[in-house]
C-alpha positions as CSV (number, residue, x, y, z in Angstrom):
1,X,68.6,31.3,248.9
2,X,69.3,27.2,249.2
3,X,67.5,25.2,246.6
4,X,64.1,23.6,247.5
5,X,64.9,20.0,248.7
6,X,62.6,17.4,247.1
7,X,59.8,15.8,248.5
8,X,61.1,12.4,249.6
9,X,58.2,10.0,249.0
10,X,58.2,6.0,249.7
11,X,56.3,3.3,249.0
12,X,56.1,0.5,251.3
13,X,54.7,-2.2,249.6
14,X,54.4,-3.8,245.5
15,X,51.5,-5.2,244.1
16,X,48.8,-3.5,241.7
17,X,48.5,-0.7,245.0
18,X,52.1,0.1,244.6
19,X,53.3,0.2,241.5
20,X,49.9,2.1,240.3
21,X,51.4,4.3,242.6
22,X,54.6,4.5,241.8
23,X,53.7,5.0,238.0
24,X,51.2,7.8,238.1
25,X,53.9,9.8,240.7
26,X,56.7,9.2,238.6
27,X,54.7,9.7,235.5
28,X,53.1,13.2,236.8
29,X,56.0,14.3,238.8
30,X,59.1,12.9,237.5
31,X,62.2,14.5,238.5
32,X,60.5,17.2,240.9
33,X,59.8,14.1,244.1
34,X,62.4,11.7,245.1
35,X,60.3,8.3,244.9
36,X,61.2,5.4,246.5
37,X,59.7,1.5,246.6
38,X,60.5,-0.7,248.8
39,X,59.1,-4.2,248.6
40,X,59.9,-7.9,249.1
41,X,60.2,-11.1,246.9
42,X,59.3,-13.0,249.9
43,X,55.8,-11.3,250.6
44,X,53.2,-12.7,248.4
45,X,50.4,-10.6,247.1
46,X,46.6,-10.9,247.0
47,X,46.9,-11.1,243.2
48,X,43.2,-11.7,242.5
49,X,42.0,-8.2,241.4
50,X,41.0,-9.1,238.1
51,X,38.0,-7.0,237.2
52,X,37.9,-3.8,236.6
53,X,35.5,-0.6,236.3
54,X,35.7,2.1,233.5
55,X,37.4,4.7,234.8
56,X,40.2,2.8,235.2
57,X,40.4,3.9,230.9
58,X,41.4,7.3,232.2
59,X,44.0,6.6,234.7
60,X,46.2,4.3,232.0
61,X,45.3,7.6,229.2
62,X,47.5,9.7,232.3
63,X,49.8,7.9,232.4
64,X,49.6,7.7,228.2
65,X,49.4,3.8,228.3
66,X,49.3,2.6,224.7
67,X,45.5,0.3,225.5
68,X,47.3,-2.6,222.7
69,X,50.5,-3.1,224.3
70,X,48.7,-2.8,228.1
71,X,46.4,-5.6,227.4
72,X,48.7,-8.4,225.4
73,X,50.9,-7.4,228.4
74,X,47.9,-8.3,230.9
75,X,46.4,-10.9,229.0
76,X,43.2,-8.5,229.5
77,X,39.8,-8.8,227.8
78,X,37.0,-6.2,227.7
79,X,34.7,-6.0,230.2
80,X,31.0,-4.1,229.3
81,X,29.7,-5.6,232.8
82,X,28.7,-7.9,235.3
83,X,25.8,-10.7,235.1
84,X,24.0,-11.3,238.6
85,X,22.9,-14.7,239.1
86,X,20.5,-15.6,241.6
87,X,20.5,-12.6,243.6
88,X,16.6,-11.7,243.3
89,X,15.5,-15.1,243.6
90,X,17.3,-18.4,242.5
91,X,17.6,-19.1,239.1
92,X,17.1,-15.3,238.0
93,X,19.3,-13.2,236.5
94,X,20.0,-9.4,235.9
95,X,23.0,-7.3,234.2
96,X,24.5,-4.5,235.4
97,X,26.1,-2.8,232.5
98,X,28.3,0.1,231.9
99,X,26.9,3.2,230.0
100,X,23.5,4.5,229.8
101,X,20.3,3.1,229.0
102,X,17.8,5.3,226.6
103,X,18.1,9.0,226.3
104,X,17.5,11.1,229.3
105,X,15.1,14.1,229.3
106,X,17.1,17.5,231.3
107,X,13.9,17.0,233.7
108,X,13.9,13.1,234.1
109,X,16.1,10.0,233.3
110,X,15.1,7.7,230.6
111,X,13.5,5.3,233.3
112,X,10.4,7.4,233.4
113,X,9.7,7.5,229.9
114,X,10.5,3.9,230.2
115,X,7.6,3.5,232.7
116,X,5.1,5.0,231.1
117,X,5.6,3.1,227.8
118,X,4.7,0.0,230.2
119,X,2.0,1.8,231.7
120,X,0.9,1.9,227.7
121,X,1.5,-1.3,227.1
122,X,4.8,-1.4,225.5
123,X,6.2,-4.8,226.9
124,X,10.0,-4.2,226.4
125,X,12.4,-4.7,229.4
126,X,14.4,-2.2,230.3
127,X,17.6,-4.0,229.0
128,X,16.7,-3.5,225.1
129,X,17.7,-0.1,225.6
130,X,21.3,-0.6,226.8
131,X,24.3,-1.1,223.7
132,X,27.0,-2.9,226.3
133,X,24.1,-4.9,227.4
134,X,23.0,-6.1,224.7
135,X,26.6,-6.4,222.8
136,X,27.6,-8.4,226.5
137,X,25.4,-11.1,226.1
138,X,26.1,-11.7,222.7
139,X,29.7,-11.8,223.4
140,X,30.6,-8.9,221.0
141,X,32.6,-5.7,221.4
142,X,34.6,-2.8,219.4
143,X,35.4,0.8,219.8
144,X,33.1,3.0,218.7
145,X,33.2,6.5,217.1
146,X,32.4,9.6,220.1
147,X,33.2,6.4,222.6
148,X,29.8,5.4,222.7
149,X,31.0,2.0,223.7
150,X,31.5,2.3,228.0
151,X,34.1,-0.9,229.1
152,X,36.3,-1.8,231.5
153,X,39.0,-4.8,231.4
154,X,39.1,-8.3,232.8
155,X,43.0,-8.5,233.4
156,X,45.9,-10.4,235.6
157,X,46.6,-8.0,237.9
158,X,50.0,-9.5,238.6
159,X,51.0,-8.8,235.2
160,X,49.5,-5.3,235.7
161,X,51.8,-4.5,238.5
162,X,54.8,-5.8,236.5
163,X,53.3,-3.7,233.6
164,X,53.3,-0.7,235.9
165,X,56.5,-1.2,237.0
166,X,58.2,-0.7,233.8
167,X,56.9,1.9,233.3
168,X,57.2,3.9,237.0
169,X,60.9,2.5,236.9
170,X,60.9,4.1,233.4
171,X,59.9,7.6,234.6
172,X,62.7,7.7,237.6
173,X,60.9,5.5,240.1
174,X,63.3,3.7,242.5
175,X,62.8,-0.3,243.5
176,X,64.4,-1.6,246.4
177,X,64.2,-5.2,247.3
178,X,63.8,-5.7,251.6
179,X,61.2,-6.6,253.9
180,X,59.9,-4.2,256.4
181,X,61.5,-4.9,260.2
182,X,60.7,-1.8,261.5
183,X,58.9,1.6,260.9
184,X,60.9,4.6,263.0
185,X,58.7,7.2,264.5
186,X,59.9,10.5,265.7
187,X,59.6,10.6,269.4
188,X,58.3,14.5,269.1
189,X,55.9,14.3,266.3
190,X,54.7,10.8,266.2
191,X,55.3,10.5,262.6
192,X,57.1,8.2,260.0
193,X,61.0,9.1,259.6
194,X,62.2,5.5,258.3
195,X,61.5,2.5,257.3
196,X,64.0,0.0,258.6
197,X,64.7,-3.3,256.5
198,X,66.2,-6.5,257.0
199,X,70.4,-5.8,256.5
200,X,70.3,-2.9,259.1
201,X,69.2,-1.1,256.2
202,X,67.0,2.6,256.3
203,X,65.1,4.6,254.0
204,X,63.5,7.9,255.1
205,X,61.4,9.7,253.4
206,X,59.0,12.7,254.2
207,X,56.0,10.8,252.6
208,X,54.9,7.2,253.3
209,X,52.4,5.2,251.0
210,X,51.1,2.0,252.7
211,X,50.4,-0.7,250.0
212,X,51.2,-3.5,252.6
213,X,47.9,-4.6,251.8
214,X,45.5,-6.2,255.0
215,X,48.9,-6.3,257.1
216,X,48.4,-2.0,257.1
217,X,52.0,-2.2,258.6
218,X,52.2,1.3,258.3
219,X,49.1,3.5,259.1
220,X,48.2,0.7,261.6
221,X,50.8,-1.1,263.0
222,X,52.8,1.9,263.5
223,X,50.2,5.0,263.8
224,X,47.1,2.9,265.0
225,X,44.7,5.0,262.7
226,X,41.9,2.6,263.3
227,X,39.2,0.8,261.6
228,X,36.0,0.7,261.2
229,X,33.9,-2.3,261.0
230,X,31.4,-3.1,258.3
231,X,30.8,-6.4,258.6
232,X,26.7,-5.9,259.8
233,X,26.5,-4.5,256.3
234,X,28.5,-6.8,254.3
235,X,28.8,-10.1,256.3
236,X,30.8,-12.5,253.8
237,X,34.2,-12.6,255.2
238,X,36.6,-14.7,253.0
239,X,37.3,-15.7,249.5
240,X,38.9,-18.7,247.7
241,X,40.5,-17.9,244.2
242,X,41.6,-20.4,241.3
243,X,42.5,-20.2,238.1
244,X,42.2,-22.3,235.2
245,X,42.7,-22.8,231.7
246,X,40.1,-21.2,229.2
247,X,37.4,-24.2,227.3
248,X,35.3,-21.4,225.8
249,X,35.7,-18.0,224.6
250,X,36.0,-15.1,226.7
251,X,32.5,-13.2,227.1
252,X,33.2,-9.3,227.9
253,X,31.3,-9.4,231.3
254,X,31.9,-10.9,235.0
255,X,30.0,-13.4,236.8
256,X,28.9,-13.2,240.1
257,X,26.6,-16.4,240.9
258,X,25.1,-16.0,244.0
259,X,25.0,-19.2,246.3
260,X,23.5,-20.0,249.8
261,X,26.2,-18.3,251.9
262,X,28.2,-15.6,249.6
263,X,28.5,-15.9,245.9
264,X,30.8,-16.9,243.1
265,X,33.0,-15.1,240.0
266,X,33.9,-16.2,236.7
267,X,36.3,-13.1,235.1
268,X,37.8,-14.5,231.7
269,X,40.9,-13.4,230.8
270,X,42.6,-14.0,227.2
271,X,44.3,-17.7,227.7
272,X,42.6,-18.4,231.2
273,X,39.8,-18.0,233.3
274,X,40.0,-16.4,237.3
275,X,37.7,-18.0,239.4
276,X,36.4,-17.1,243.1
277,X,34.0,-18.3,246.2
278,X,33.1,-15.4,248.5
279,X,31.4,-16.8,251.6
280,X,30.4,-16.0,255.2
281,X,32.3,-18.5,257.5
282,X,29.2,-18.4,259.7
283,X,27.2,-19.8,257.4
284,X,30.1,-21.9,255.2
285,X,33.5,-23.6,256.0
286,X,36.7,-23.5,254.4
287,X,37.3,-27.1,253.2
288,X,32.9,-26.9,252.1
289,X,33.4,-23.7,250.6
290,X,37.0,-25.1,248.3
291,X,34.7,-27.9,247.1
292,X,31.8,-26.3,246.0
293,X,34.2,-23.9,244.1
294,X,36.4,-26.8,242.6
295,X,33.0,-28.8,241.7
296,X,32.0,-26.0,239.7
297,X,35.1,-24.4,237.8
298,X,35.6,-25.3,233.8
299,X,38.8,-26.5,232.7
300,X,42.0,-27.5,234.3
301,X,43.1,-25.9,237.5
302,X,46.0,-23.9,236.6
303,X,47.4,-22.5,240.2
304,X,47.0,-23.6,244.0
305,X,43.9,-22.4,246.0
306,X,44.5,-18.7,247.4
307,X,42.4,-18.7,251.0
308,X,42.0,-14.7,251.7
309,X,40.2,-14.0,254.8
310,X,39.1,-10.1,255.4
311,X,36.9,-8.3,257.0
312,X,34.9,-5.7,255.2
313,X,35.1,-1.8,256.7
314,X,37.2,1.0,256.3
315,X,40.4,2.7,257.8
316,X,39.3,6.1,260.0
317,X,41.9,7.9,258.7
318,X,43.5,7.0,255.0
319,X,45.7,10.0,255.4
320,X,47.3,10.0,259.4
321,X,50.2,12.2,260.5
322,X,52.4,11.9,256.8
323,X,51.3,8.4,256.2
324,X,48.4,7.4,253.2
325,X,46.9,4.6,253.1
326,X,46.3,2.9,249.4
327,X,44.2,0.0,248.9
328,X,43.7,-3.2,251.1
329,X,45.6,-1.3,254.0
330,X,43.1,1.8,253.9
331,X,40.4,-0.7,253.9
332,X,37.9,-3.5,251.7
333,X,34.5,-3.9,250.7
334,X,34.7,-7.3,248.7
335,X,35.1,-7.6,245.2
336,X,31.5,-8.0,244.0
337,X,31.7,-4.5,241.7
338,X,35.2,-4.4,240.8
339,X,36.0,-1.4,243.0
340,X,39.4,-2.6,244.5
341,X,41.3,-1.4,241.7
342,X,39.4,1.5,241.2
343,X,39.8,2.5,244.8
344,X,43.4,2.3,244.7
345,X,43.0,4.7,241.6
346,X,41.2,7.2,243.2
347,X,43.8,7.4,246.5
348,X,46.3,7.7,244.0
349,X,45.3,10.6,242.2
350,X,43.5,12.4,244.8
351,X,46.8,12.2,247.0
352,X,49.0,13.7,243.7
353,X,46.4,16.7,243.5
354,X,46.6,17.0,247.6
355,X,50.7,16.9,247.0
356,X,52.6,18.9,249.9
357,X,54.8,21.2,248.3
358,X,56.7,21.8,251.7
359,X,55.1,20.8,255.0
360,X,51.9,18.9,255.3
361,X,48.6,21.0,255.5
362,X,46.2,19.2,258.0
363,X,43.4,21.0,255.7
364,X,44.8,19.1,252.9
365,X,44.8,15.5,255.7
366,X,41.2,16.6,256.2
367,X,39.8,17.0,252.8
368,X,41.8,13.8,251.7
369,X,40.3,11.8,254.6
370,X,36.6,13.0,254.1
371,X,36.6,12.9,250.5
372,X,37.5,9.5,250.3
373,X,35.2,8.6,253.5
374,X,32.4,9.9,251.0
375,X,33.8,7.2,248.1
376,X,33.8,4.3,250.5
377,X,30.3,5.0,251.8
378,X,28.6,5.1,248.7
379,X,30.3,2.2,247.2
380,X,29.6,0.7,250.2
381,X,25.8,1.5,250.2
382,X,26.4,0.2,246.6
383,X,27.1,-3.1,247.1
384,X,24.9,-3.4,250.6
385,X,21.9,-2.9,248.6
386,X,22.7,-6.4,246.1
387,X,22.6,-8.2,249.6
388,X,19.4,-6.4,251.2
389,X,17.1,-6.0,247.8
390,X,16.8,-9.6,247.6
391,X,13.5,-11.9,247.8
392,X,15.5,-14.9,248.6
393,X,14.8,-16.5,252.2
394,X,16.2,-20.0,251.5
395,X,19.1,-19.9,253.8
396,X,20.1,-18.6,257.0
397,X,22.3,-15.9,255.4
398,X,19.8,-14.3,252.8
399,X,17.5,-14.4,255.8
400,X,19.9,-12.5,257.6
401,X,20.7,-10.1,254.9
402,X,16.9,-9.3,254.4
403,X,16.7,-8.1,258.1
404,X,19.5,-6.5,258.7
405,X,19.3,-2.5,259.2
406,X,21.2,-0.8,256.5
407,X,22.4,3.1,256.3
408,X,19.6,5.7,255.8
409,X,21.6,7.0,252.9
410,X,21.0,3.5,251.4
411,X,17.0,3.7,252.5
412,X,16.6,6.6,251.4
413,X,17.4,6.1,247.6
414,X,15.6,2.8,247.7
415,X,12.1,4.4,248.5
416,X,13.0,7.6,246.8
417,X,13.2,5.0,243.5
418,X,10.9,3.2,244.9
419,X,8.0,6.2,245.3
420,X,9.2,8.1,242.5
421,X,11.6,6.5,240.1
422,X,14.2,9.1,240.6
423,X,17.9,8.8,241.4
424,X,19.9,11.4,242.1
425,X,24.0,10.7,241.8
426,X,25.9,13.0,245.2
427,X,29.6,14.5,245.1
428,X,31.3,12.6,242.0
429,X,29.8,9.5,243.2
430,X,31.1,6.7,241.6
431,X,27.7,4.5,240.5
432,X,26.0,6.7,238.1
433,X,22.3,6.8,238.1
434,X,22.0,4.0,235.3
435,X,24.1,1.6,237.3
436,X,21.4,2.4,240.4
437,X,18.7,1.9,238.3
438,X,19.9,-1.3,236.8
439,X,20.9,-3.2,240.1
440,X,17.8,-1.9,241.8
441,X,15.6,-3.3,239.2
442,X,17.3,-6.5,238.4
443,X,16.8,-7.0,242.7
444,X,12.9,-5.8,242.4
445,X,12.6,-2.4,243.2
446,X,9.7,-1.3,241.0
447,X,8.6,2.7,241.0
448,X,5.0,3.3,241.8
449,X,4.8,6.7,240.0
450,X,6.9,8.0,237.3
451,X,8.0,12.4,236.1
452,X,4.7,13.6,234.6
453,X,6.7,15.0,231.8
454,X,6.9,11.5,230.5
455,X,3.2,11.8,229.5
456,X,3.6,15.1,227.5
457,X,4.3,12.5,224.6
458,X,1.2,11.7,222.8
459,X,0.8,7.6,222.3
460,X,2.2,7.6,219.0
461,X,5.6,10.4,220.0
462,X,6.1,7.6,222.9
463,X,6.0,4.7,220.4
464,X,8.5,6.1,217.8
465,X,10.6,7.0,220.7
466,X,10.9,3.9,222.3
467,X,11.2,1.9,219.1
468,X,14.0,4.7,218.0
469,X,16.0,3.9,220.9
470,X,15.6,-0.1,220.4
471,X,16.3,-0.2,216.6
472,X,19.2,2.2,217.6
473,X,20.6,-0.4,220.1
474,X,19.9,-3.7,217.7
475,X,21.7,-2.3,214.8
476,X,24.4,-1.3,216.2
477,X,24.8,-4.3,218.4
478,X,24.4,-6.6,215.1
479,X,27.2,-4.6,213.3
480,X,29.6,-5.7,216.0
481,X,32.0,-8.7,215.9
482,X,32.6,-10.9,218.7
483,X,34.6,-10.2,221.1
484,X,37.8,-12.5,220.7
485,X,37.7,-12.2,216.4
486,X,38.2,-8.1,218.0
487,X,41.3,-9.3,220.4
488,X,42.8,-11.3,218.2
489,X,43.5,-8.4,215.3
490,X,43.7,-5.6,218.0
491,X,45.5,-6.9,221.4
492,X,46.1,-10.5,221.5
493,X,48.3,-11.7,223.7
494,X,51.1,-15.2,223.5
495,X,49.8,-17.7,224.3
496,X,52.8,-19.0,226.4
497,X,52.2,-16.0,228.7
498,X,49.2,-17.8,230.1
499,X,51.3,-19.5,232.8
């Protein structure tokens, strides 16, 4: 018997993508895969990923990332959700939090009990019943006992890749330094053999990851997957991102300020602030667009505008002959709910559970492809519905976004709330039922009717219920510090690093 040879895997491509790759393969698998990265000084990356989602908690706890040491390293802050700003209608505002609001019933969510208390004339919103909520807007945050705190981070991403990078290098992970010239297909097969660099240089592999980013050189350039356009759901089309020096504290939530042709972010990081204009070109020009977003940042501008111009859809195959896709080159819904980095996650460890152990199964291409079709569609129908649930007709673009068609999975958990109050979470979906109920609330979407098992409670059950779950919330939020006293004992980063 000859000894198994090892899976040969490369990564084309650095960035957050890559080396989260790199990490988690060389992490899980060490010394059973040959792992290769190839990427280039020369080749800038996006870089402006800075929000993140909670289960990216998990995926650093894999990789047994010390939480301390990551965030000083990434400057990161904690992140217990985002604050909409004129979506609904100018001048309101609504927050999506992490978590769970109230205490669910095994027959209903807490929303129903919820509406009937303001059928009953209790006149509390919604919000008083959610701890990161209520600990986001008054800037405080620490971890809890049984995790009842939900959070994310608010981090460089830059510094996350080089983070990463330690680390994947630490567990075996190779780096070469080249930019791609060429990517060698076998004339019989049609698949990847070697990637060919600058210096006549050639690394083959059996397995390619594509984290070249929009450029897709990869599962696009070289195996034409195809793409599918979203833009008729999600029309803004380009971004501008800053950053610059912190004048306040850090809160532990994003901002996403709508405007009249996209919207705006404010992510605060430890020693600086990132900044963003997303926009629809249709509707707003570059050079408008950079001054409306340098007119309204805080502080000094600490880097050069980055002008990213996208378009929203999704790759038809992330996994195509023995080529995967991960992140911007399997495709990109905009940043409005963090899901970049999460998305990239999700590739990642779905692909190392799918690992060929000798030749690739197409049933293992298959279920990769459709299980993370499934993710992009309901994050997609996600973030479509911020655009459409909107009362706002003061512009040509939220007149357009009102109008437009959007999926009948997306309309059909609109008026199922809508009618009933209910919301049912499908296949691992990533958005919970809280974060459904939240957004579809703070946009308008009232229920008519609420689960009749809500009015088993007599008045008085109802009242000390409610009032349970409210005192419950205010207490513990009040026995919180804020945020940055919590950083500053527990992760606090040099100050020097901020450049």
């Amino acid at each position: 018997m000859t000894p198994k040879t090892k899976l040969r895997v490369v990564i084309a491509g650095g960035g957050t993508a890559g080396w989260m790759a790199a990490a988690a393969l060389a992490n899980t698998l060490g010394s059973a895969i040959d792992l290769t990265l190839v990427e280039s000084d020369a080749i800038g990356t996006i870089g402006v990923g800075e929000s993140t989602i909670p289960p990216l908690l998990l995926f650093n706890r894999l990789l047994g990332i010390n939480e301390p040491e990551f965030m000083r390293a990434t400057q990161a802050t904690f992140k217990l959700g985002i604050k909409f700003e004129n979506w609904k209608d100018v001048g309101d505002s609504y927050f999506h939090s992490f978590g769970a609001a109230g205490k669910d019933h095994w027959s209903a969510g807490f929303q129903h009990f919820w509406l009937a208390g303001l059928k009953r004339g209790h006149p509390h919103s919604f919000d008083d019943y959610s701890l990161e909520l209520k600990a986001a807007l008054e800037g405080k945050f620490a971890h809890l006992p049984d995790e009842r705190m939900n959070y994310a981070y608010q981090l460089d991403s830059a510094l996350y890749a080089k983070f990463l990078r330690g680390k994947a290098e630490g567990d075996g992970a190779r780096r070469i330094e080249g930019r791609i010239a060429e990517v060698e297909l076998d004339s019989a097969s049609g698949e990847i053999t070697a990637l060919k660099l600058d210096g006549e240089r050639r690394i083959e592999g059996d397995l390619f990851l594509d984290c070249t980013g929009f450029r897709a050189l990869l599962i696009e350039g070289a195996l034409h997957a195809g793409f599918d356009d979203w833009t008729h759901y999600l029309p803004c089309d380009s971004a501008i991102a800053v950053q610059t020096a912190s004048v306040r504290p850090a809160v532990p939530y994003t901002r996403a300020i709508a405007h009249d042709a996209g919207w705006q972010w404010r992510i605060p990081l430890q020693h600086r602030q990132g900044n963003g204009i997303v926009f629809c070109s249709r509707y707003l020009d570059r050079e408008a667009a950079l001054e409306r977003l340098l007119g309204s940042v805080e502080g000094e501008v600490l880097t050069q505008p980055n002008h990213i111009a996208y378009r929203t859809g999704v790759r038809r195959q992330q996994w195509h002959k023995n080529c995967v896709a991960v992140g911007l080159s399997g495709g990109f819904m905009e940043p409005l709910e963090s899901t970049s980095i999460h998305l990239i996650q999700r590739a990642v460890l779905r692909l190392i559970r799918m690992l060929p152990g000798g030749k690739i199964s197409p049933r293992d291409v298959t279920e990769f492809n459709e299980q993370t079709f499934t993710d992009m569609e309901q994050i997609r129908d996600f973030l479509v519905l911020h655009y459409k649930a909107t009362n706002r007709r003061d512009s040509a673009f939220w007149r357009q976004c009102a109008a437009m068609a959007i999926p009948e999975s997306l309309e059909q958990k609109i008026e199922l709330f809508r009618e009933t109050g209910r919301v049912f979470r499908k296949n691992e979906e990533l958005f919970a039922e809280n974060s459904w109920i939240q957004v579809m609330l703070g946009q308008g979407i009232m229920p008519t009717s609420y689960h009749p098992v809500a009015d088993k409670l007599r008045q008085d059950e109802l009242d000390r219920f409610l009032t349970m779950l409210r005192d419950g919330v205010s207490q513990t939020v009040a026995g919180l510090p804020q945020q940055m006293d919590y950083i500053a004992n527990y992760c606090a980063a040099k100050q020097e690093m901020a450049a």
